[in-house]
N, C-alpha and C positions, 0 to 999 in steps of 0.2 A: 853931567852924569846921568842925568834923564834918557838922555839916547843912549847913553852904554847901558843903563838897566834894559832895551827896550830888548838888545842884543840877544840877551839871556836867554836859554831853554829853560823849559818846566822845571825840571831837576835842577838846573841852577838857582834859577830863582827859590824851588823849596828851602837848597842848602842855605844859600843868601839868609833867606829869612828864620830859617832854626838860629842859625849864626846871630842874626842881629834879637834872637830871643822871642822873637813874635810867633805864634800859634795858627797855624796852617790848619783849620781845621775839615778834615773829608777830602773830597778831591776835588778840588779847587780849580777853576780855572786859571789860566796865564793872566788875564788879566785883573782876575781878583787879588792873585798872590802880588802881583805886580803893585798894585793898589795897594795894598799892605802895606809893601816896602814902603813906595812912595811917602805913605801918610805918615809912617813910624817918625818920631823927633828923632833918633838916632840918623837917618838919613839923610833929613835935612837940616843936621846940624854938624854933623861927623861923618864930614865928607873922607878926607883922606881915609878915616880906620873902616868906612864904607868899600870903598876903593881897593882897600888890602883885603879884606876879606870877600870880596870880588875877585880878585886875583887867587888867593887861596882856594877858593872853590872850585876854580877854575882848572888849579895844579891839581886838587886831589881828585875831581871829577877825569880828569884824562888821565891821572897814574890809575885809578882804576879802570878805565878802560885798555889802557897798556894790560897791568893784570888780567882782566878776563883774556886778551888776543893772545896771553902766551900761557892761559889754560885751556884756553879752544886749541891752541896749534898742538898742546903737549896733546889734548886729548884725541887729535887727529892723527898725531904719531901713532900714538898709543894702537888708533881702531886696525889703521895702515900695518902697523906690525902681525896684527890679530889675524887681520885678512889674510895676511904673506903666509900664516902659518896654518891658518885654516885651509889653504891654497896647497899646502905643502902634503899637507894631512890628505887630500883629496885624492891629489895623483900618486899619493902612495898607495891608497885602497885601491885606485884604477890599477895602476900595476898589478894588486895583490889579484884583483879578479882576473886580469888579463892572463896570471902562469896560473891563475886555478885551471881555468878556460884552456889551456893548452891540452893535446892529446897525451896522453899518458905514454910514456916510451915503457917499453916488455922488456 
């Protein structure tokens, strides 16, 4: 289990360790948070419910980054739409100045 902790990113290893109830304090290096786990008796004693909540961090840490990618995409619709009509707005004033601009028929 030592080499699958080694795996971890920062964020994982923080969640890891709030999970196993240990106190992250400041900002922490990887190798210090890592050293935490390691040292904690819950780790080296509770290997499997180590293991699941290793996995669990793992599922929530990428459903939230699913969530962010489909608030970034909605938010890039969103700008995409803005544009299209800001766009729209534009060559409607072009026209408008273009028959201002026209000579006046008598």
């Amino acid at each position: 289990m030592a080499a699958y902790i080694n795996n971890l990113k920062k964020d994982e290893l923080i969640k890891l360790a709030l999970e196993l109830e240990l106190i992250v304090e400041g900002d922490k290096k990887m190798i210090d948070i890592r050293n935490l786990i390691q040292g904690s008796e819950v780790f080296n004693t509770e290997t499997d419910l180590v293991n699941n909540i290793i996995q669990s961090v793992k599922e929530l840490l990428e459903a939230e980054k699913g969530e962010r990618s489909v608030r970034l995409e909605s938010y890039k619709m969103k700008t995409i739409k803005n544009l299209e009509v800001e766009q729209l707005k534009l060559r409607h004033l072009e026209k408008e100045i273009e028959l201002e601009n026209l000579p006046k028929e008598r």
